[in-house]
DRENBATI-574262 format. One line per 2 residues: their letters; for each residue z, x, y of C-alpha. Coordinates in Angstrom, 3 decimals, padded with zeros to 6 digits. Layout:
N
a = Z:X:Y | ...
***
This chain:
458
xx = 000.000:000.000:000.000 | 000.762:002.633:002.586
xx = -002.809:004.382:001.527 | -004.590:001.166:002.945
xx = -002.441:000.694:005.543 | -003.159:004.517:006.653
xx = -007.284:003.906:006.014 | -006.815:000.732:008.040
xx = -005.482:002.335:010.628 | -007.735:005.129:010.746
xx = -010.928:002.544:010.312 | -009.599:000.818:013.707
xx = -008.960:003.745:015.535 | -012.648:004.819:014.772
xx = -013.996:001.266:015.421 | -012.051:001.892:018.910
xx = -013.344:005.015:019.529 | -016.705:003.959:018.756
xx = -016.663:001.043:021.326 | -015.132:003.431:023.759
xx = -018.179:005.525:023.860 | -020.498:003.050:023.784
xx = -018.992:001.056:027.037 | -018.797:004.714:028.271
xx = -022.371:005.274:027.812 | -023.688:001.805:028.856
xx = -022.529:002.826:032.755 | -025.136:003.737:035.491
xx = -025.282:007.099:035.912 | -025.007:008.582:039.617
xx = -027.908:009.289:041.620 | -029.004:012.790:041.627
xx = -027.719:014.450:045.198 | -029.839:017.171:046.401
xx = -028.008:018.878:049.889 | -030.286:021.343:051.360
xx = -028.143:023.644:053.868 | -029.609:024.288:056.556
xx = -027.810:027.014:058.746 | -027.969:028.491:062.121
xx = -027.972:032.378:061.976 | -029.425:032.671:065.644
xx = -028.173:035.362:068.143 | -025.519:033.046:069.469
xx = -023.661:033.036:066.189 | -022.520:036.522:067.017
xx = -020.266:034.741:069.940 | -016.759:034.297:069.627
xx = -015.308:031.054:068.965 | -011.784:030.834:069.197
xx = -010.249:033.482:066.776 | -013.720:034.860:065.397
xx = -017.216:034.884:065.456 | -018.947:031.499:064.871
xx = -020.956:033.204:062.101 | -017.792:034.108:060.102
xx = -016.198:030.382:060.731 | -019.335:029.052:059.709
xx = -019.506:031.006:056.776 | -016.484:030.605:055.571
xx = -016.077:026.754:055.429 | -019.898:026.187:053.965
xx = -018.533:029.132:051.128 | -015.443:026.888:050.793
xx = -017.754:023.737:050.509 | -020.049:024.913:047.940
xx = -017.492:026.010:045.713 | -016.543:022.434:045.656
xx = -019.935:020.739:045.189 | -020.712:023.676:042.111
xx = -018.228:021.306:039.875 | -019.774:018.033:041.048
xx = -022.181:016.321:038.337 | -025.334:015.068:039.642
xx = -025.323:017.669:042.399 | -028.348:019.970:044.053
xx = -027.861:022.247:046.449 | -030.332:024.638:048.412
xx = -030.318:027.026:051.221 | -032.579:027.618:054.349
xx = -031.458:029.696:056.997 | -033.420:030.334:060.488
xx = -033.005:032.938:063.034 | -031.908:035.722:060.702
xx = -034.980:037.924:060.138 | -036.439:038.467:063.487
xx = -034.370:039.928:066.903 | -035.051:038.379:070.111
xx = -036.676:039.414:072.187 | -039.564:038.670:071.394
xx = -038.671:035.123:070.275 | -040.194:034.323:066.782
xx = -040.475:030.814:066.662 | -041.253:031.278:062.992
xx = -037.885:033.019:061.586 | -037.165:030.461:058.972
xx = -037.222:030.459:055.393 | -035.494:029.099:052.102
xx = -033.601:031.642:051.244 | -031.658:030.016:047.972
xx = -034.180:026.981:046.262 | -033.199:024.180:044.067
xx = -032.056:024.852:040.619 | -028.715:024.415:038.323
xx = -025.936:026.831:039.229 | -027.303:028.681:042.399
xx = -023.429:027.910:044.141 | -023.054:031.730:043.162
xx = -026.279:033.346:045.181 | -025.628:030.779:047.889
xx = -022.105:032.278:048.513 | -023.685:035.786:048.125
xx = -026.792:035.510:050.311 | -024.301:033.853:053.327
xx = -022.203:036.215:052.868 | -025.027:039.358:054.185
xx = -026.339:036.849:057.075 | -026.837:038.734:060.179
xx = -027.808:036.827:062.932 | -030.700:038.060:065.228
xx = -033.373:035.390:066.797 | -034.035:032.095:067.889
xx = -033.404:028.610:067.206 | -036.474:027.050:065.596
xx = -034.865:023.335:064.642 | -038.159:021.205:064.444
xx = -039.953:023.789:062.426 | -037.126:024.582:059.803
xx = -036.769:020.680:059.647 | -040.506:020.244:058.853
xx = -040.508:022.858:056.058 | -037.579:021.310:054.444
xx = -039.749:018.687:053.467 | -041.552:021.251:051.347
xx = -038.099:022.501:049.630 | -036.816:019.501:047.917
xx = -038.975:019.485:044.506 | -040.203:016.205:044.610
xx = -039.393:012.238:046.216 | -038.413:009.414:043.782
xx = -036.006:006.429:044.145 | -033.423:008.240:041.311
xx = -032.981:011.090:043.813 | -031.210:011.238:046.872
xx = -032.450:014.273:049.422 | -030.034:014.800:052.134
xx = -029.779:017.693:054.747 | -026.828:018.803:056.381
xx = -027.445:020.912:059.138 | -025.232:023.828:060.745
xx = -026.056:025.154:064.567 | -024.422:026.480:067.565
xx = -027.483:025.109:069.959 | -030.288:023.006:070.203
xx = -034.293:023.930:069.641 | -035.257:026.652:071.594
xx = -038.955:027.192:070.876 | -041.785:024.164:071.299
xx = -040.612:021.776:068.196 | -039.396:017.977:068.709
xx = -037.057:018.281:066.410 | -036.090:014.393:066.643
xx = -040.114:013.479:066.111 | -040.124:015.907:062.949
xx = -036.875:014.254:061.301 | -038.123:010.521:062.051
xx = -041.249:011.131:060.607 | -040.112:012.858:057.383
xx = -037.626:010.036:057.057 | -040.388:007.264:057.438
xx = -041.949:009.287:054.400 | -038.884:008.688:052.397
xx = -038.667:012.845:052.188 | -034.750:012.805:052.607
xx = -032.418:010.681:054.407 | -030.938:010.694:057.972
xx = -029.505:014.453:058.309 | -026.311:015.165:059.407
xx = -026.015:017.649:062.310 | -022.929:019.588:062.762
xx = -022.202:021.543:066.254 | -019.892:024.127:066.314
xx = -018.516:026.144:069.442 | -020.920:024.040:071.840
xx = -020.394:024.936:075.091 | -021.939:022.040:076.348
xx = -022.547:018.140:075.148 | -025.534:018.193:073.344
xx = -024.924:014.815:071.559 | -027.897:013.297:073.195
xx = -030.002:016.158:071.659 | -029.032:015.350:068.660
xx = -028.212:012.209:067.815 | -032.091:011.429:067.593
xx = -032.213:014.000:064.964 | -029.687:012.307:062.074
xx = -025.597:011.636:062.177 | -024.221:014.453:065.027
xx = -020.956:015.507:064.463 | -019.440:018.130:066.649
xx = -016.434:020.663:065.616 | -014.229:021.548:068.758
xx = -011.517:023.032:066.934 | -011.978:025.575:064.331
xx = -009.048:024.222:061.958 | -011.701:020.951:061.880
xx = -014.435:022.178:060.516 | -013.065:022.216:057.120
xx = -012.306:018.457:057.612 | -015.541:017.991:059.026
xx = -017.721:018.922:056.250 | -015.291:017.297:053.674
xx = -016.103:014.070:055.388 | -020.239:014.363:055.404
xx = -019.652:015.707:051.389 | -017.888:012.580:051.123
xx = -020.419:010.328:052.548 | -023.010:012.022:051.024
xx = -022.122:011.885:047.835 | -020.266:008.129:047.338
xx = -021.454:005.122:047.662 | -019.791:002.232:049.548
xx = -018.916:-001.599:048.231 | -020.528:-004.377:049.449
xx = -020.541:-008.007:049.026 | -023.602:-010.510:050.351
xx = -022.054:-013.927:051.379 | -024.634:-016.858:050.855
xx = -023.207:-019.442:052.719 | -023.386:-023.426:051.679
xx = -023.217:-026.179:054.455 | -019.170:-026.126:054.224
xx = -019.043:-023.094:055.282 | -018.219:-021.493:051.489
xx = -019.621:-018.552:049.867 | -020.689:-020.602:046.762
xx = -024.729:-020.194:046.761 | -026.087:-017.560:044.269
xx = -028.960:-017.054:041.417 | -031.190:-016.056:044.361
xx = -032.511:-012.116:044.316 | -032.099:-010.226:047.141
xx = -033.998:-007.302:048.090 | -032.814:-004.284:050.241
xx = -035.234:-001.918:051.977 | -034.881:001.481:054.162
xx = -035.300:000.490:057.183 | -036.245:003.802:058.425
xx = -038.875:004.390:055.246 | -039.273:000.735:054.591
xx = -039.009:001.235:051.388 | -037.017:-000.900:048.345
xx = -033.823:001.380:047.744 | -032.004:-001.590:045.581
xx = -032.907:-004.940:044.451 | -030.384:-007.683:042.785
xx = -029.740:-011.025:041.703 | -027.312:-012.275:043.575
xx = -024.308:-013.528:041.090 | -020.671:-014.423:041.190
xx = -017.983:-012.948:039.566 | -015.323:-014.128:037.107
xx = -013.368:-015.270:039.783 | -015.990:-017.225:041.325
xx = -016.677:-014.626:043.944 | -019.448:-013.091:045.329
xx = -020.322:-010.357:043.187 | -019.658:-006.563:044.697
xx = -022.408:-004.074:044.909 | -022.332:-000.401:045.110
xx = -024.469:000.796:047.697 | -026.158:004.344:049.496
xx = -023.977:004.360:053.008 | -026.041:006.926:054.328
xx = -029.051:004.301:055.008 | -029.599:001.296:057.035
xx = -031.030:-001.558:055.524 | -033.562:-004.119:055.887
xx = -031.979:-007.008:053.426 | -034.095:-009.992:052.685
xx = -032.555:-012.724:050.559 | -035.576:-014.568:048.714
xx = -034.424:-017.982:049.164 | -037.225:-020.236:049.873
xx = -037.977:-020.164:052.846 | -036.913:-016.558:052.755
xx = -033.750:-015.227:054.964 | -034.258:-011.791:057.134
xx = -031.489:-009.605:058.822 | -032.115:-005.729:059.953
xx = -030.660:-002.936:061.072 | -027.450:-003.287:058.554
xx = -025.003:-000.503:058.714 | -022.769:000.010:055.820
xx = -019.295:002.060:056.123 | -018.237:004.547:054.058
xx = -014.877:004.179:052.217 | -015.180:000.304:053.536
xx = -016.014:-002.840:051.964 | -018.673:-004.647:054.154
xx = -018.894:-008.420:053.691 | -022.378:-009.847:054.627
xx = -022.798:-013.483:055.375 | -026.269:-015.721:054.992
xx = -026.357:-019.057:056.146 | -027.826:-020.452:052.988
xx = -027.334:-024.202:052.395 | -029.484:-025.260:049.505
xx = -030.487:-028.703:047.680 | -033.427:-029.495:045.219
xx = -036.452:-031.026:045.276 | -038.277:-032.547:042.631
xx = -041.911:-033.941:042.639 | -042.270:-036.896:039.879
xx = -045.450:-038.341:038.794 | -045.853:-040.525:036.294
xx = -048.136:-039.615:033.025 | -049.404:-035.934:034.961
xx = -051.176:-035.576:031.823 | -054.123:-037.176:033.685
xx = -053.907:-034.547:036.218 | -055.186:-031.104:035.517
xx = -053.148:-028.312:037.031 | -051.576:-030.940:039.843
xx = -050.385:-028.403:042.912 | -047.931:-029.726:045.907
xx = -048.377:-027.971:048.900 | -044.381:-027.257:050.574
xx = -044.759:-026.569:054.082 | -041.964:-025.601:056.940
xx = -043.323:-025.385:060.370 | -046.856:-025.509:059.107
xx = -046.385:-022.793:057.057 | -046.836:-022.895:053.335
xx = -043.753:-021.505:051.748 | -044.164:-022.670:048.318
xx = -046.345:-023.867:045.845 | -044.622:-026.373:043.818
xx = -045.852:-028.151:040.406 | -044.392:-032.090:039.182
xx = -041.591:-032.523:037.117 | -040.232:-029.057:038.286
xx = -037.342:-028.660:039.905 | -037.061:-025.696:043.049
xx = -034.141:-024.976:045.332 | -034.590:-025.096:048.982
xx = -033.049:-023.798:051.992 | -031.712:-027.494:053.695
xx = -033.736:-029.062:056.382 | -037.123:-031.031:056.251
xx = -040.247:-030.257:054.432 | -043.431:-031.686:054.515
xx = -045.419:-032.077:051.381 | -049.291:-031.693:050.439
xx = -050.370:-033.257:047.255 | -053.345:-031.834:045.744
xx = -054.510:-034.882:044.074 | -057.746:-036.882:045.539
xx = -057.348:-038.329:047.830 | -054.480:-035.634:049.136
xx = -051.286:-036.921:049.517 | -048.672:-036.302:052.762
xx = -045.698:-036.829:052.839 | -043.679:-035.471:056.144
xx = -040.032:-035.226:056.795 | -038.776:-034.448:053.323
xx = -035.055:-033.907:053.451 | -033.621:-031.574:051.417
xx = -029.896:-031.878:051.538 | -026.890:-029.704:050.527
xx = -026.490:-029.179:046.661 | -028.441:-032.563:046.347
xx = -032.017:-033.511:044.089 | -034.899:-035.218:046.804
xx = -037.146:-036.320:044.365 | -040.332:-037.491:045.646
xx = -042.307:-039.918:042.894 | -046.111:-040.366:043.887
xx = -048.283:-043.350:041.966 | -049.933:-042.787:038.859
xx = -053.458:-042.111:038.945 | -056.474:-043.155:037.495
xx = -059.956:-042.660:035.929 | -063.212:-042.520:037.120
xx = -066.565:-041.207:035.496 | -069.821:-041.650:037.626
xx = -072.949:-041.455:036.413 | -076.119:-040.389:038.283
xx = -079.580:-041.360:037.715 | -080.952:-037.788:038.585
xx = -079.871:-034.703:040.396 | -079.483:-035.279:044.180
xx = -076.349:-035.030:046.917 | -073.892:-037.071:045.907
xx = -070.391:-037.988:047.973 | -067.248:-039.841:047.521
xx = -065.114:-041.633:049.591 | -061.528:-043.098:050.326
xx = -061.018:-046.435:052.405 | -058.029:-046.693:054.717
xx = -058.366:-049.735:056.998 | -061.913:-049.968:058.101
xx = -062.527:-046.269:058.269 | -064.041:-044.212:055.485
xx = -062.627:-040.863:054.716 | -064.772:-038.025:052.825
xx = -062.783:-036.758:049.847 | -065.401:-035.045:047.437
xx = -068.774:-033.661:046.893 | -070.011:-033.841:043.874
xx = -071.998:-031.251:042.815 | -076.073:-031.856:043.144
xx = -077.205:-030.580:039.831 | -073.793:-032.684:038.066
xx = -075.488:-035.999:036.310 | -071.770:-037.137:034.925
xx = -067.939:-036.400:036.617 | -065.006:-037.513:035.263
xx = -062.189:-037.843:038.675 | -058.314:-038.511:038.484
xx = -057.718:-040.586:041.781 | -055.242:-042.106:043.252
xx = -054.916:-045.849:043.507 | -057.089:-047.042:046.307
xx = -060.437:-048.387:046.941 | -063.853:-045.770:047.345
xx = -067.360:-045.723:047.794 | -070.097:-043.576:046.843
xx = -073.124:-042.405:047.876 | -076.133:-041.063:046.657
xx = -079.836:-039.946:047.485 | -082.565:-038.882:044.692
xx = -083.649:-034.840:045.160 | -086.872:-035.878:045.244
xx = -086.407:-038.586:048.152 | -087.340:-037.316:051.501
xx = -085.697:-040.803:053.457 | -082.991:-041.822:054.383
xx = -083.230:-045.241:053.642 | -083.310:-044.272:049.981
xx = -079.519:-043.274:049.624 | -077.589:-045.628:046.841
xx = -074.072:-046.569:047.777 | -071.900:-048.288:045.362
xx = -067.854:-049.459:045.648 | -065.026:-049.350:042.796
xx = -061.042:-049.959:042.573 | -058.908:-047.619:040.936
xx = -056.146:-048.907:039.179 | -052.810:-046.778:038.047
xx = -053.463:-045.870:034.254 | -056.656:-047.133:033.857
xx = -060.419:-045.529:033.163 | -063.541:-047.319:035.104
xx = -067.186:-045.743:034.691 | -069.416:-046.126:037.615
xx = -073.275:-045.978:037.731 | -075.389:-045.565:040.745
***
């Protein structure tokens, strides 16, 4: 007995174990980070800032931070220094160049190649920005490029540095860079601030703190929560995807179906903070809002006014219809094309429906209410087959009142047609090919009757 109960307990604690790993497995793995350093070894770094050069403060706290990043999974990192190779004068608006490239565990020549920076030249910004794009191996949705950028001064050859970043960001090459001054002299936040996320160190004993905060924001994401609001003013709309775009790239970052939680909450998403987002919520009519900022380390709640009821378009026995359309319009825009017997949510308001039957039907003011079914029945149609003698133009019309409305043509060479129509009363009317007057045209009249099958003859 106490052999079983041992291989019992053994079987379990294997059965755990093998759960364990699975659930462990089944988890979305991190977006690759790739951090491209980009670091200011101009002739100014020489200056003293505070207790020692900026070169050596520099150094030291981007050493400190890559020592961190070396044990982080999912984690890139490059260097590209500029101003290092050539003295001023002459000013070389060229001294830049990836000194360290992409590849698993480089923390250890990164350390080693700041370590031997001597600073000499210029401060070519715009230019070492627009060869970055060239250092990051290649651009896909599963990779995150980010540069973090290190200077004691702003571009001091011909470059627009802000045109160069906006334009490699509208490519999707790598996100919004962070900028971080050190030992500025003067405020040169409206230089850079174009440029990505300026952050400027005016004590040395903060620049440690500094770059902890843009590793942080770099490399976690941020929880979220999209609020779809019904007309009571609760968060209880959902089953609706939702699509969120770079609004700098315009590109799709992260797409979801919205759901609610076991608690009947909106669910929470995990998202990039480092972007701003374009978030469209495919309701129908669709529902638009820009520009969103998302905090890092905070949960952002975002609300859509999105009261929605049902429609449903009945028609009795559509099996005499083929392919029967309904035309939704808002505004006199066509938001959706809609089929009978189906049943499609709607943002509340009025509608007003197209049927694609002959004659067409419309219907205007179609309220759709709150959590509520509209359903719209339209009559049962009927049969028609006309015969003509010979080919010739042939055209069919709909009475309403004393006026006759043109519905169809049928086609010239056609000697038999076969037409679902709606109740009502029509005419037709007909001229031979081969009759050149116009006294020769045949007209004849019929009734159409719900559910029932007429032939006419001309």
């Amino acid at each position: 007995m106490k052999s079983y109960r041992k291989l019992f307990s053994i079987f379990l604690l294997l059965l755990l174990c093998s759960k364990l790993s699975i659930a462990q497995g089944s988890h979305e793995k991190r977006d690759k980070t790739r951090i491209l350093f980009i670091f200011d070894a101009s002739q100014s770094m020489n200056g003293f800032w505070e207790e020692s050069k900026k070169i050596n403060i520099a150094r030291k706290f981007l050493i400190q931070m890559v020592d961190s990043l070396e044990l982080e999974e999912n984690v890139e990192m490059a260097l590209r220094v500029y101003g290092h190779q050539s003295v001023v004068p002459p000013q070389d608006c060229n001294d830049t160049k990836l000194e360290v490239p992409f590849k698993p565990g480089n923390a250890g020549e990164i350390r080693q190649t700041l370590r031997y920076i001597d600073p000499k030249g210029t401060t070519p910004i715009a230019h070492s920005l627009e060869l970055a794009a060239n250092d990051f191996p290649e651009v896909n949705s599963d990779v995150r490029n980010v540069v973090i950028l290190i200077t004691d001064g702003v571009e001091a050859c011909d470059g627009d540095p802000c045109a160069v970043s906006l334009e490699l960001q509208k490519k999707g090459i790598y996100l919004k860079p962070f900028i971080i001054g050190i030992g500025l002299d003067v405020d040169f936040k409206s230089s850079f601030e174009c440029i990505g996320n300026y952050l400027e160190v005016k004590k040395e004993e903060r620049f440690g703190g500094t770059l902890e905060y843009v590793i942080s924001q770099v490399l976690n994401k941020t929880s979220a929560q999209i609020n779809l609001i019904d007309a009571n003013g609760s968060p209880t709309e959902t089953d609706v995807p939702m699509t969120f775009y770079n609004s700098v790239s315009d590109k799709v970052r992260y797409q979801f179906m919205h759901t609610m939680n076991a608690k009947g909450n909106p669910d929470t998403l995990f998202l990039d903070p480092l972007l701003t987002y374009n978030i469209t919520i495919h309701t129908i009519p669709e529902l638009h809002r820009d520009s969103v900022r998302m905090v890092a380390g905070k949960h952002t709640s975002i609300g859509f006014d999105a009261p929605q009821g049902m429609l449903k378009v009945e028609c009795p026995r559509t099996t005499m219809y083929k392919d029967l359309q309904v035309l939704i319009r808002k505004n006199t825009e066509i938001i959706n094309i809609q089929t009978p017997d189906e049943i499609t949510k709607y943002l509340t308001g009025k509608y007003d429906l197209e049927v694609l039957s002959l004659p067409r039907i419309k219907i205007p003011n179609v309220e759709i209410n709150q959590s509520k079914t509209t359903s719209i029945t339209i009559p049962q149609p009927g049969l028609v087959t006309i015969f003509k003698p010979t080919t010739g133009p042939c055209s069919l019309f709909v009475q309403k009142g004393n006026k006759l409305e043109w519905i169809h043509n049928i086609p010239e060479k056609s000697l038999r047609e076969t037409l679902t129509l709606q109740p009502g009363v029509y005419h037709i009317i007909f001229r031979n090919k081969n009759a050149y007057l116009s006294q020769s045209s045949r007209k004849a009249s019929f009734v159409i009757t719900s559910g029932k099958s007429i032939p006419v003859r001309l």
